[in-house]
C-alpha positions as CSV (number, residue, x, y, z in Angstrom):
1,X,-24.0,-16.6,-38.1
2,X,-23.1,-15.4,-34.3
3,X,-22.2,-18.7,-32.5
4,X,-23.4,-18.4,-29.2
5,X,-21.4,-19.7,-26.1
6,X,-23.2,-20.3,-22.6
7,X,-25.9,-17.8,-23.5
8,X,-23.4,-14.8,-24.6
9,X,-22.8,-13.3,-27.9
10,X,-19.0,-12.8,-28.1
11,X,-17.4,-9.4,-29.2
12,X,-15.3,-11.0,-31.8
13,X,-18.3,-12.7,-33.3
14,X,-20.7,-9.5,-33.3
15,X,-17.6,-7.8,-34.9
16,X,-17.4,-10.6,-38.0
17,X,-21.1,-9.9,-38.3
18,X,-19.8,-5.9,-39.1
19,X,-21.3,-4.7,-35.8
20,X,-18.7,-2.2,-34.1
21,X,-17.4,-1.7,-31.0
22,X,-19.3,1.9,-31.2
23,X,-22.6,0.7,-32.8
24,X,-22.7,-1.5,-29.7
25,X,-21.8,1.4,-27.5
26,X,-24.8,2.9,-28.4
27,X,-27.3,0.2,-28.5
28,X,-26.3,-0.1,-25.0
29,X,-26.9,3.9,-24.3
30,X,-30.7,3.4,-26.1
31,X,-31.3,0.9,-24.1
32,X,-31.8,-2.2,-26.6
33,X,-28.8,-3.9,-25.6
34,X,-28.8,-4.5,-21.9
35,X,-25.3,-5.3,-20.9
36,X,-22.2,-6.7,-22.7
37,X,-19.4,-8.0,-20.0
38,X,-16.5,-9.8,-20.1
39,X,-16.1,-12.7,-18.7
40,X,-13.2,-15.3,-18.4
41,X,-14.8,-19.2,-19.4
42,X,-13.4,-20.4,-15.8
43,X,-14.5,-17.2,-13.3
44,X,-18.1,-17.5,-15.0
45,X,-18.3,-21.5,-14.9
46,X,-17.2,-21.0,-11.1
47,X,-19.9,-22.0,-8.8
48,X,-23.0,-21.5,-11.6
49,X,-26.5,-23.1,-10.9
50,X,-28.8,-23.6,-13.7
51,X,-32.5,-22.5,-13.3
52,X,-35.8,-23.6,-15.5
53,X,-37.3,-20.5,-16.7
54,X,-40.6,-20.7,-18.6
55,X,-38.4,-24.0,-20.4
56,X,-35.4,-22.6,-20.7
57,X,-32.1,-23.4,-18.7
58,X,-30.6,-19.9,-17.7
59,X,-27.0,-20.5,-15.7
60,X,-27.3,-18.1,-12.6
61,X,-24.1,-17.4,-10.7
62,X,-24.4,-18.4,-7.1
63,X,-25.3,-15.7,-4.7
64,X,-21.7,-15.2,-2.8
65,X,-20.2,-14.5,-6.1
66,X,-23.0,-12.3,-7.2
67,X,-22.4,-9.9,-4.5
68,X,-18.9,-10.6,-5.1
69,X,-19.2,-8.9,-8.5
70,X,-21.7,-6.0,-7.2
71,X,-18.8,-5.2,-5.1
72,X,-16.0,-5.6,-7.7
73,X,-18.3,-3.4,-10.1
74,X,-19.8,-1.0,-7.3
75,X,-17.8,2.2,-9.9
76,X,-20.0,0.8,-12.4
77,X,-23.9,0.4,-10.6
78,X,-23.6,2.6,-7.6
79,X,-21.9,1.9,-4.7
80,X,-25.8,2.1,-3.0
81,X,-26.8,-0.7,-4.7
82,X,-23.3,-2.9,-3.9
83,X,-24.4,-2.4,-0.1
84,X,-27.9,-3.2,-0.6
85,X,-26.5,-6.2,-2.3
86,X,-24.0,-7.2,0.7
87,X,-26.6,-6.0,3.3
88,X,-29.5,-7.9,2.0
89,X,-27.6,-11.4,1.3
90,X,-26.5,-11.2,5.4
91,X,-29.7,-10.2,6.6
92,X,-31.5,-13.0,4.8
93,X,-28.6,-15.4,5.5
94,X,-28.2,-16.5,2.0
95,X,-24.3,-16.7,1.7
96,X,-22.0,-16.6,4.5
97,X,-18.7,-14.1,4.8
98,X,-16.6,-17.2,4.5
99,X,-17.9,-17.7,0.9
100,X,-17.6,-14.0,0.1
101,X,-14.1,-14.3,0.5
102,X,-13.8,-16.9,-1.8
């Protein structure tokens, strides 16, 4: 049985279920596995709001570090949509620069 923590399966739990690193990989590449991240327990409890949707509580990080991340991972989604991220979140005064530097 996967033990799930905060919502994410755990790479050293989907490998005691005999699921490898590669038979991820490809899940990922078909397109049934949408993302698998790492995430250190006190960056991704920083700042998180928890959202009701359809009856389930889904923990959301806040905005500022949402574009925070678009910008640490703009190799990863395209550097177009890390400034559409940045650009968007100003326009619409959602998060102030002060908290992106956080």
């Amino acid at each position: 049985m996967v033990k799930i923590t905060d919502g994410i399966y755990r790479t050293r739990d989907l490998s005691a279920m005999g699921i490898s690193r590669t038979q991820v990989s490809r899940l990922v590449h078909k397109g049934e596995l949408l993302r698998i991240g790492r995430r250190y327990h006190e960056a991704y409890s920083a700042e998180v709001e928890t959202h009701s949707i359809h009856g389930v509580d889904v923990r959301v990080p806040c905005v500022a570090k949402t574009v925070a991340d678009c910008q640490k991972y703009r190799n990863r989604i395209g550097l177009d949509v890390a400034m559409d991220a940045l650009r968007e979140c100003i326009r619409e005064h959602r998060t102030t620069i002060a908290e992106l530097n956080q």
